[in-house]
Kinemage of the C-alpha trace (Angstrom):
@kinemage 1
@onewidth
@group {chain A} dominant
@subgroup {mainchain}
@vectorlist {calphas} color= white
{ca unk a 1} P 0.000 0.000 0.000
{ca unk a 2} L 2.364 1.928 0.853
{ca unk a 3} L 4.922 1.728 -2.210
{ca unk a 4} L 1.375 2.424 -4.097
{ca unk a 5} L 1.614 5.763 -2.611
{ca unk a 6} L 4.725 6.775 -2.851
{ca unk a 7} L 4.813 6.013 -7.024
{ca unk a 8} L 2.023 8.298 -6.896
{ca unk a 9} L 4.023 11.137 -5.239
{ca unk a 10} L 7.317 10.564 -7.318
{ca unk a 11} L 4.751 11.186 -10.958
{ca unk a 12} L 3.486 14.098 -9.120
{ca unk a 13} L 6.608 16.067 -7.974
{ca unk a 14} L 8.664 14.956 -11.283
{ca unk a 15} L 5.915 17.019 -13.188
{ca unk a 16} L 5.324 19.705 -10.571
{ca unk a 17} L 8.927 20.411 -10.726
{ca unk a 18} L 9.165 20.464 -14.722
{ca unk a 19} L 5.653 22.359 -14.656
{ca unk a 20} L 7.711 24.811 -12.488
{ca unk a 21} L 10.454 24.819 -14.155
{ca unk a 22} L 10.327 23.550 -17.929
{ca unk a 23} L 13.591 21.832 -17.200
{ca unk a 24} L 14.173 17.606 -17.887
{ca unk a 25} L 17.848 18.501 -16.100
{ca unk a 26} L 15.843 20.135 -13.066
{ca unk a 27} L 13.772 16.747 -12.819
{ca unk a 28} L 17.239 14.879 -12.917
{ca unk a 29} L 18.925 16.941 -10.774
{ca unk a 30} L 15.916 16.152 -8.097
{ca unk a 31} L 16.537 12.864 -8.436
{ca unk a 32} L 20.316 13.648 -7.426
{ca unk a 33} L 19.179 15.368 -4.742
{ca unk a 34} L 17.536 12.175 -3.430
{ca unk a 35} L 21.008 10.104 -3.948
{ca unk a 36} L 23.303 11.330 -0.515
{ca unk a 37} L 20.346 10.016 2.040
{ca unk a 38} L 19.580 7.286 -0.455
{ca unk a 39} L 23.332 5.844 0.342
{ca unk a 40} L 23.495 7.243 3.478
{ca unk a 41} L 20.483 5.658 4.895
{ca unk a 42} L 20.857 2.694 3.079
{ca unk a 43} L 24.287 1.546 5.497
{ca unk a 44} L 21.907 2.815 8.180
{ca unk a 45} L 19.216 1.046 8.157
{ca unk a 46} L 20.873 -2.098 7.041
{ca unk a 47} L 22.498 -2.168 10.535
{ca unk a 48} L 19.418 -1.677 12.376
{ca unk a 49} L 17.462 -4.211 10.165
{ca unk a 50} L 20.484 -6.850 11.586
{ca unk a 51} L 20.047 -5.393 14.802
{ca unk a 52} L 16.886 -4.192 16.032
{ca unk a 53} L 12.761 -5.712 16.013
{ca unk a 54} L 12.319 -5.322 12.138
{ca unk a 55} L 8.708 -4.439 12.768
{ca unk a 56} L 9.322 -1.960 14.588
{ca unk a 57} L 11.652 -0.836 12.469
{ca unk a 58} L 8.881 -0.840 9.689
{ca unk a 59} L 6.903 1.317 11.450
{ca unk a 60} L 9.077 4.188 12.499
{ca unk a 61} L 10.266 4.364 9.072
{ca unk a 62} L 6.760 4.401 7.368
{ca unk a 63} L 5.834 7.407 9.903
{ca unk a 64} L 9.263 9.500 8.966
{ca unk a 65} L 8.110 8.636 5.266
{ca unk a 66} L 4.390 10.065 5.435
{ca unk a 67} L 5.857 13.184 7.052
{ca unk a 68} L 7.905 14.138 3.865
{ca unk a 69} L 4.313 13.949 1.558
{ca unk a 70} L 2.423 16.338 4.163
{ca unk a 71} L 4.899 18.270 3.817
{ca unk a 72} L 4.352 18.411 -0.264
{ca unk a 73} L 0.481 18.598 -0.188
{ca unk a 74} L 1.197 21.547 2.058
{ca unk a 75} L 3.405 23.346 -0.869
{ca unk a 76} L 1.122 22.218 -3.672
{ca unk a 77} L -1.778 23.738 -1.979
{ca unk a 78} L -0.445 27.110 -1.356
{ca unk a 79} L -0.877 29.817 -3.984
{ca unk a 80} L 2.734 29.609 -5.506
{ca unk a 81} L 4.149 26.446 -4.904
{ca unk a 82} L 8.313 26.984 -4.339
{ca unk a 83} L 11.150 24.415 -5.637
{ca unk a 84} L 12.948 23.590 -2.348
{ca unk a 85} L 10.284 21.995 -0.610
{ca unk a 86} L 10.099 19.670 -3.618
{ca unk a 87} L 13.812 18.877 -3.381
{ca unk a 88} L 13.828 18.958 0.559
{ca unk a 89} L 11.037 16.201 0.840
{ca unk a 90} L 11.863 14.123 -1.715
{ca unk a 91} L 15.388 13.670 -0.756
{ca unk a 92} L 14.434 13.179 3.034
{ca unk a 93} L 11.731 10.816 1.972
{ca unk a 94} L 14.908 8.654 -0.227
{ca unk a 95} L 16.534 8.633 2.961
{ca unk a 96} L 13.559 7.344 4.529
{ca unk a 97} L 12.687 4.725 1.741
{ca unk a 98} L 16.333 2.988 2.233
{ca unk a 99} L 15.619 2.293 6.034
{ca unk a 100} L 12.450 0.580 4.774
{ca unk a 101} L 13.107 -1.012 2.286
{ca unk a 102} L 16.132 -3.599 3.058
{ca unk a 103} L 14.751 -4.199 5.965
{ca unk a 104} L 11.774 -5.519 4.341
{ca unk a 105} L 13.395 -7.482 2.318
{ca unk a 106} L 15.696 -9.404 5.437
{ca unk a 107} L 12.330 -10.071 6.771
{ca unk a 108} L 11.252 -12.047 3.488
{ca unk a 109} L 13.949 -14.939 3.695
{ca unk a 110} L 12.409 -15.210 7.285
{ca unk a 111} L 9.441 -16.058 6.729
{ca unk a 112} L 9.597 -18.577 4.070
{ca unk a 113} L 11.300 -21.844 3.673
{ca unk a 114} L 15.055 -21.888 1.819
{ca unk a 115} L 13.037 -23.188 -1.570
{ca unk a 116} L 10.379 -21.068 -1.436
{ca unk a 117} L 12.409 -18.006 -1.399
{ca unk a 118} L 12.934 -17.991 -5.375
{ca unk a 119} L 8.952 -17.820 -5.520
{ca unk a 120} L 8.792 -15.560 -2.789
{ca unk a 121} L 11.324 -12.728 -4.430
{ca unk a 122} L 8.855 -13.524 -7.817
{ca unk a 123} L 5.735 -12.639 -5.516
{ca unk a 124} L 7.497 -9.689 -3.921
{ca unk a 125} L 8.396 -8.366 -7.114
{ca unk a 126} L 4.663 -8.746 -8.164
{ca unk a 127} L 3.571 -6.727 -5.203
{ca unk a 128} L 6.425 -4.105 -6.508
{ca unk a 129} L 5.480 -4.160 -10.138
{ca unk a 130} L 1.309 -3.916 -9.508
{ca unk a 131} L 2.535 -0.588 -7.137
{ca unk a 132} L 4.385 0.801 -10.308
{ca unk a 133} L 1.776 0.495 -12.559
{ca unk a 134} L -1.598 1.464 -10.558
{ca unk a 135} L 0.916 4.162 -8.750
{ca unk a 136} L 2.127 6.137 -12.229
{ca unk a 137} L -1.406 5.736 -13.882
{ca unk a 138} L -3.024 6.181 -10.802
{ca unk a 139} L -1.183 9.548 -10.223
{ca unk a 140} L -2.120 10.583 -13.835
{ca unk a 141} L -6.034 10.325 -13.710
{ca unk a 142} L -5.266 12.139 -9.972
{ca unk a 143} L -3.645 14.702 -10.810
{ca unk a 144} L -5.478 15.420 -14.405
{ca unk a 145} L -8.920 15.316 -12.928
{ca unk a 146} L -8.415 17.141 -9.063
{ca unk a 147} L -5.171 17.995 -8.386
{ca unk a 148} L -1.258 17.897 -7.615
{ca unk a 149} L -2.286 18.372 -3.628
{ca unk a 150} L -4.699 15.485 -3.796
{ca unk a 151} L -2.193 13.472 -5.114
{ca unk a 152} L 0.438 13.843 -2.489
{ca unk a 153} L -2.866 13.731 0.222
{ca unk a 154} L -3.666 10.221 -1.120
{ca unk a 155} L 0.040 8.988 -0.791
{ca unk a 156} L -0.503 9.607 3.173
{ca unk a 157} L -3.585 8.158 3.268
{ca unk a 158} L -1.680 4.637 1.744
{ca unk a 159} L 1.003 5.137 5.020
{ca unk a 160} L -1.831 4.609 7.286
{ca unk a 161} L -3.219 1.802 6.226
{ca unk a 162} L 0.458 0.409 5.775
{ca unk a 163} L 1.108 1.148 9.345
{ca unk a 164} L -2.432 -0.564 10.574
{ca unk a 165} L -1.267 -3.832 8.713
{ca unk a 166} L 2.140 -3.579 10.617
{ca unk a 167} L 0.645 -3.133 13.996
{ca unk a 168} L -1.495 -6.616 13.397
{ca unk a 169} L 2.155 -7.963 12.611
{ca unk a 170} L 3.789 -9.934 15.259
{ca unk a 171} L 7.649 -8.959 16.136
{ca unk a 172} L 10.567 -9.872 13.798
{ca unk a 173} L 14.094 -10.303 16.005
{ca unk a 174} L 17.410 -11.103 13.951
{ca unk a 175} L 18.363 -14.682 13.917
{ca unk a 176} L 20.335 -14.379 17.060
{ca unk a 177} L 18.953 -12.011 18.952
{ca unk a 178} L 20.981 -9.452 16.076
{ca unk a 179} L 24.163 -7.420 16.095
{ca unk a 180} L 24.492 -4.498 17.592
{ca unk a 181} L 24.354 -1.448 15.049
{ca unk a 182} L 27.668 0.179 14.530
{ca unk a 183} L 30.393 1.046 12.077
{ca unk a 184} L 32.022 -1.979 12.634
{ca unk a 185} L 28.347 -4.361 12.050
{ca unk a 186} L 28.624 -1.845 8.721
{ca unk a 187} L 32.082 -2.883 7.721
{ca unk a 188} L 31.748 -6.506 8.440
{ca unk a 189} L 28.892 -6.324 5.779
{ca unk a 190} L 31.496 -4.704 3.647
{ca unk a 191} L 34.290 -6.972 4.544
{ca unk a 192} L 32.109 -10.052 3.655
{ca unk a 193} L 30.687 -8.228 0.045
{ca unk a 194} L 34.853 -7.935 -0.586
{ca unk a 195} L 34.848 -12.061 -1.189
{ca unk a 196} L 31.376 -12.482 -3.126
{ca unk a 197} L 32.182 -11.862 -6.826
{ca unk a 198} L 29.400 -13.061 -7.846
{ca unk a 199} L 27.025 -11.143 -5.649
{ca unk a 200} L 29.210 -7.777 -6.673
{ca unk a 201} L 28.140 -8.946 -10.292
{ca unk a 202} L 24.650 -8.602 -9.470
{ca unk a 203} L 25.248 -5.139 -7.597
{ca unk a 204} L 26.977 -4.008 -10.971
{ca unk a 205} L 24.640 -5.452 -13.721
{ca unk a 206} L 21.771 -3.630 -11.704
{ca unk a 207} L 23.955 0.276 -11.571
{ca unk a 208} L 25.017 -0.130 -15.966
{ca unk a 209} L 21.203 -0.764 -16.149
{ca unk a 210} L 20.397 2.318 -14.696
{ca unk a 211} L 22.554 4.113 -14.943
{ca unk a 212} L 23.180 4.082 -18.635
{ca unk a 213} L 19.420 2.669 -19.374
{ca unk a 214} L 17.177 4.688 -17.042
{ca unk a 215} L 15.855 7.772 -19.163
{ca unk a 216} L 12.512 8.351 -16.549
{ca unk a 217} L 13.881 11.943 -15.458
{ca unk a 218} L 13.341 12.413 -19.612
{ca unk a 219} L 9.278 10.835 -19.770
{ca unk a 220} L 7.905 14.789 -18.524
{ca unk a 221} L 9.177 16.025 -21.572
{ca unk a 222} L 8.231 13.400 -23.953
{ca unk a 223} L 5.291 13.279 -22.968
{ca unk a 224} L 4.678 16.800 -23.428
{ca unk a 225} L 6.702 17.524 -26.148
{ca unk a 226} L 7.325 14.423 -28.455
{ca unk a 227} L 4.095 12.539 -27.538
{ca unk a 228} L 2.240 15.902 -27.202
{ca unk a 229} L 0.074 14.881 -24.187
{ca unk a 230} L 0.008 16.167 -20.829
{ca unk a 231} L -0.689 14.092 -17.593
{ca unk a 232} L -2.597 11.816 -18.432
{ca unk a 233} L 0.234 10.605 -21.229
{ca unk a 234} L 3.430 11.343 -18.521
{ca unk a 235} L 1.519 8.402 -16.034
{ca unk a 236} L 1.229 6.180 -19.040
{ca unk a 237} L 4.981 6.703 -19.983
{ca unk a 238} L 6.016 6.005 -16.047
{ca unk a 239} L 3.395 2.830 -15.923
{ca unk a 240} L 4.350 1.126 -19.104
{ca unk a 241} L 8.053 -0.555 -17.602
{ca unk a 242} L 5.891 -1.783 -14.900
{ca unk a 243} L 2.721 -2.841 -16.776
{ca unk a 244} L 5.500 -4.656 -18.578
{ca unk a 245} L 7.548 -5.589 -15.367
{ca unk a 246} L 4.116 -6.752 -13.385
{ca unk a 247} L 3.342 -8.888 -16.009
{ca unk a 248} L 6.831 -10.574 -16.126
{ca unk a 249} L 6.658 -11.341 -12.195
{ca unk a 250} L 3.366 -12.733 -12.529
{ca unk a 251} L 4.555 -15.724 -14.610
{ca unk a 252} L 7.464 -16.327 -12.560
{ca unk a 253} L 6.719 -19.489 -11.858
{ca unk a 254} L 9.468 -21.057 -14.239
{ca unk a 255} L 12.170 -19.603 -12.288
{ca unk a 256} L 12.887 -21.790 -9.641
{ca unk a 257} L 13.874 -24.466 -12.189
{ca unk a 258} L 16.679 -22.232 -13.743
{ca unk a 259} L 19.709 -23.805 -12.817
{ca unk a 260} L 21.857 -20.400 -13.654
{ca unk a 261} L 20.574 -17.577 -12.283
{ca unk a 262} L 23.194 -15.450 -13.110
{ca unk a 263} L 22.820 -16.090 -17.192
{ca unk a 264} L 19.190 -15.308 -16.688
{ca unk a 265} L 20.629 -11.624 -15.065
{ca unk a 266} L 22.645 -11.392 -17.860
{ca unk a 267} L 20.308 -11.753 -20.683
{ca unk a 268} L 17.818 -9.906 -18.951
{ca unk a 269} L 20.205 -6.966 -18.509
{ca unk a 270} L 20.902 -7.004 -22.472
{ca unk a 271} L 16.910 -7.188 -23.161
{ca unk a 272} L 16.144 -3.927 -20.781
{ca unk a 273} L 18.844 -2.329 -22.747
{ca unk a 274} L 17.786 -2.979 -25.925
{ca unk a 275} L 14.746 -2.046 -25.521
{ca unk a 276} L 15.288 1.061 -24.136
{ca unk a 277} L 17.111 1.735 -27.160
{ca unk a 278} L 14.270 0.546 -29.760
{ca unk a 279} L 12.086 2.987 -27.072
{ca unk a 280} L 13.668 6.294 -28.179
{ca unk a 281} L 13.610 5.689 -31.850
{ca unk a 282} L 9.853 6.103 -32.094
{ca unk a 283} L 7.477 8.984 -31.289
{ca unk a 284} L 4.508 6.827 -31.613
{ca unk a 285} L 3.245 6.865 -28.189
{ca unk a 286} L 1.580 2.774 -28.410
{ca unk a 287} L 5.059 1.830 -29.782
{ca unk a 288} L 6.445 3.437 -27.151
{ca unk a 289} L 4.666 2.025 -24.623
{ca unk a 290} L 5.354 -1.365 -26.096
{ca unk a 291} L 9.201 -1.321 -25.490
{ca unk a 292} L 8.999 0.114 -22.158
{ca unk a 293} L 6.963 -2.751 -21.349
{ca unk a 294} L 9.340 -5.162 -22.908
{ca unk a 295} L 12.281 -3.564 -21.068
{ca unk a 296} L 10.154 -3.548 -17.740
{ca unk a 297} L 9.495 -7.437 -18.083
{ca unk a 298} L 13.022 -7.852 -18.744
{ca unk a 299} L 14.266 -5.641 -15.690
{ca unk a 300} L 11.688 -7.691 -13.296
{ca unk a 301} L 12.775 -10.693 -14.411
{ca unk a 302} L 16.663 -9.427 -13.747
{ca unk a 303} L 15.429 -8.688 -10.228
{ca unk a 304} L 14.509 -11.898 -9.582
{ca unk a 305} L 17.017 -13.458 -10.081
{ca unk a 306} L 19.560 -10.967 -8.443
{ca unk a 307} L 17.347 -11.338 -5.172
{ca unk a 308} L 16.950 -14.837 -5.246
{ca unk a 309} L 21.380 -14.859 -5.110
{ca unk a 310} L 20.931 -12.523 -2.833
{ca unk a 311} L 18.777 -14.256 -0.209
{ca unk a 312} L 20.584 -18.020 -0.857
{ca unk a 313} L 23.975 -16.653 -0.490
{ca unk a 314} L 23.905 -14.337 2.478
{ca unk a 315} L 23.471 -16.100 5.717
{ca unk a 316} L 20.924 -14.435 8.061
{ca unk a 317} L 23.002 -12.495 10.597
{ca unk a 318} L 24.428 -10.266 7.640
{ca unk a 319} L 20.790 -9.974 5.330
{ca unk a 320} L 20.040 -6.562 6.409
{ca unk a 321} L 23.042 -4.892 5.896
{ca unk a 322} L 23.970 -6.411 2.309
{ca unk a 323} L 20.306 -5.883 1.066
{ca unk a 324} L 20.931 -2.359 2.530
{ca unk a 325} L 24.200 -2.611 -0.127
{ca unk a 326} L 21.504 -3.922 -2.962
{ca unk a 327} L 19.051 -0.945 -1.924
{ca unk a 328} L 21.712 1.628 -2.290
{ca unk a 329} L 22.343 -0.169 -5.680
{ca unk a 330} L 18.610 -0.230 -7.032
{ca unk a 331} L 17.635 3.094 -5.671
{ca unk a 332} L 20.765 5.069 -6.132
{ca unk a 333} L 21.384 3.484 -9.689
{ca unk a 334} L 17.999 5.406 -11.331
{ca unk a 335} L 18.848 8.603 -9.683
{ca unk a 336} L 22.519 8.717 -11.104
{ca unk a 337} L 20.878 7.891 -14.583
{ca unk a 338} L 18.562 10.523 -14.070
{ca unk a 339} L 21.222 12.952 -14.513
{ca unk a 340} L 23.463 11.353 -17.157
{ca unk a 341} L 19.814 11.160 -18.676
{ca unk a 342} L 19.132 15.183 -18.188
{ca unk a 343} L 22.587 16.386 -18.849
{ca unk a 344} L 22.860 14.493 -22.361
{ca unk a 345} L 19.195 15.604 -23.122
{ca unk a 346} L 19.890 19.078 -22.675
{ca unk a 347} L 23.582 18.812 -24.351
{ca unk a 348} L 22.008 17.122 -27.412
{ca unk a 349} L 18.439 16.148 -27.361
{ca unk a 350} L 16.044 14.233 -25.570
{ca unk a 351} L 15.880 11.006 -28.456
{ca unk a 352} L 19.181 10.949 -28.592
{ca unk a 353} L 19.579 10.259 -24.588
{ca unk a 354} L 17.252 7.708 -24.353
{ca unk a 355} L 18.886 5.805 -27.616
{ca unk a 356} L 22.908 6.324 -26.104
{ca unk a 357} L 22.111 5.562 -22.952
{ca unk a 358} L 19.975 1.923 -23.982
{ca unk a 359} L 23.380 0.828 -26.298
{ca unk a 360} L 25.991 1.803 -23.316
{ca unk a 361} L 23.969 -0.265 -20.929
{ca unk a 362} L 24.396 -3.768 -23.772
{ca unk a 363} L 27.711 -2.198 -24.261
{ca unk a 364} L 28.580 -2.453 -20.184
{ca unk a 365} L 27.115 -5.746 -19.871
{ca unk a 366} L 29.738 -7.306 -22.203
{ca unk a 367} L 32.519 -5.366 -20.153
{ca unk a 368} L 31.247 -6.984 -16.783
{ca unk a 369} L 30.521 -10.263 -18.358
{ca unk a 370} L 34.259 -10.299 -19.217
{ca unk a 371} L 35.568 -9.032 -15.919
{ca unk a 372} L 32.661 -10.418 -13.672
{ca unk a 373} L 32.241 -13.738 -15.077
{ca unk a 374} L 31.157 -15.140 -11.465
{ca unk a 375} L 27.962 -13.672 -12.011
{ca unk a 376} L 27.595 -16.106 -14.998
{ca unk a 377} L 28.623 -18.962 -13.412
{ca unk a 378} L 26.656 -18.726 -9.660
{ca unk a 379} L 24.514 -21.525 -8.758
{ca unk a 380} L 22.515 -22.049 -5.677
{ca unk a 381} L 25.176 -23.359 -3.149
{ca unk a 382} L 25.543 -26.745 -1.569
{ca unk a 383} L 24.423 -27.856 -4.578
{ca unk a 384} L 24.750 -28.170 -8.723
{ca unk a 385} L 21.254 -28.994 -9.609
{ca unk a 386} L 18.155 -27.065 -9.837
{ca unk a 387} L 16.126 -25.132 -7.524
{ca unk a 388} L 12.765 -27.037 -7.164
């Protein structure tokens, strides 16, 4: 419910800010802005998820989170809205997000048996994927038919029911009663990521793909511009990779009898750039829509897989703070390519980002193939056959 909300209020204050502005670099630069707490959070949270009652974690988190959209209904709904609230909530609500999120996703190996847990990161993805799609269309009818304020308004209203479901939760402890949170818990989770190539692969894979292949900060000015729509045609544009993505995790099933995850990563990573590519050659919006569905399926499916190393090679005691590493990775990846996005936009033109960007992320794939070639070779260990 929660994530629901928040897709809503990252549609709305992307086009508030280029409404404001009339600047794709403005919307990447917000996303930049979002990138220091992202991190910074990220290796804090991590230790707490190791260390602390994840629920309660959870809910203190989801609180701090609904603070930041008050605090942008409040701006939409006075007469002139102003820029630095937008910047100032969004990056405190990234900070926010990152001591959430990994420690949601130490909890999910807990709760399920060892070979469930490829199904389970396939069912958690759905959950993601249906957020990113209702969210982004959601946000477009929203905005288009009341306004920016109610938008932001219904984000909080998602944070309370999230936090109602939490309270009915019982407590989650650490496998061992946890480690205490510290700089040293931090570095051990460092220390141990120094001997896991294959795991790095993963992390590395997922920042090329966004990086290089993430042109979101450009889909206000497409779909204003190229597409010539307004709102309504910006929601489609952020809903079609996960239209495409919650379609992908909902036929899932097949991958707990891949005996390779790490191929599947790799092809996966090839197909999102590719058709990222294929995306900015056309200014037919259904066309469009089509390959940012294709990519979406193909980054889902990536996901999967990368979570699914995740969870069987990390023991327990250190699952917090190296899905806080693989937060850092997923959330700080998209805001970096937010700005190569912007700044090669407004150097040459928007098309012309979106196609670069698409080859340099089958381009990097190659590279870490040849220098990463762990990644390629993982399998599920304490054993050489198939998950089942």
């Amino acid at each position: 419910m929660s994530f629901f909300g928040r897709q809503i209020t990252i549609v709305a204050s992307a086009l508030q800010l280029f409404l404001l502005t009339h600047s794709s670099l403005q919307v990447g630069l917000l996303s930049l802005a979002q990138l220091g707490p992202v991190i910074a959070a990220s290796f804090l949270g991590g230790a707490l998820a190791d260390a602390v009652d994840r629920r309660r974690l959870l809910m203190v988190a989801n609180v701090l989170m609904m603070t930041t959209s008050v605090g942008l209904a409040a701006n939409a709904m006075i007469g002139q809205p102003k820029v630095w609230p937008i910047y100032v909530c969004t990056a405190l609500s990234g900070g926010f997000s990152s001591i959430d999120s990994p420690t949601r996703s130490a909890a999910v190996a807990t709760l399920v048996r060892r070979d469930q847990i490829p199904a389970a990161a396939a069912l958690n993805q759905t959950g993601y994927q249906f957020g990113q799609v209702g969210g982004p269309a959601f946000a477009g009818l929203l905005i288009a038919t009341v306004s920016l304020a109610s938008a932001y308004w219904f984000d909080v209203a998602t944070f309370v029911v999230a936090l109602v479901l939490l309270v009915r939760m019982h407590a989650m402890v650490p496998e061992g009663g946890g480690t205490r949170a510290s700089i040293t818990s931090v570095k051990e989770g460092l220390h141990y990521l120094k001997g896991q190539r294959a795991v790095q692969g993963g992390f590395l894979i997922d920042i090329n793909a966004m990086v290089f292949g993430m042109p979101r900060a450009l889909f206000p000015q497409l779909g204003t511009e190229l597409f010539g729509g307004g709102a309504g045609t910006v929601g489609l544009l952020y809903a079609a990779p996960a239209a495409g993505a919650f379609v992908g995790a909902v036929t899932t099933g097949w991958v707990g009898r891949v005996k390779r995850p790490g191929r599947a990563v790799i092809w996966s990573v090839l197909l999102w750039g590719g058709s990222i590519a294929a995306f900015g050659t056309t200014s037919v919006l259904p066309l469009a829509l089509l390959f940012l569905a294709i990519a979406g399926a193909a980054d889902v499916i990536s996901a999967v897989f990368r979570g699914t190393i995740l969870q069987l090679q990390v023991p327990d005691r250190l699952r917090g703070r190296l899905n806080a590493l693989n937060i850092a990775v997923v959330t700080g990846g998209p805001r970096l390519g937010d700005l190569e996005a912007g700044v090669v936009a407004a150097a040459v033109n928007v098309q012309f980002s979106v196609i670069s960007g698409g080859l340099a992320c089958m381009a990097g794939v190659a590279v870490l193939n040849r220098f990463r070639p762990e990644l390629g070779e993982w399998r599920p260990p304490g054993s050489v056959e198939q998950i089942t």
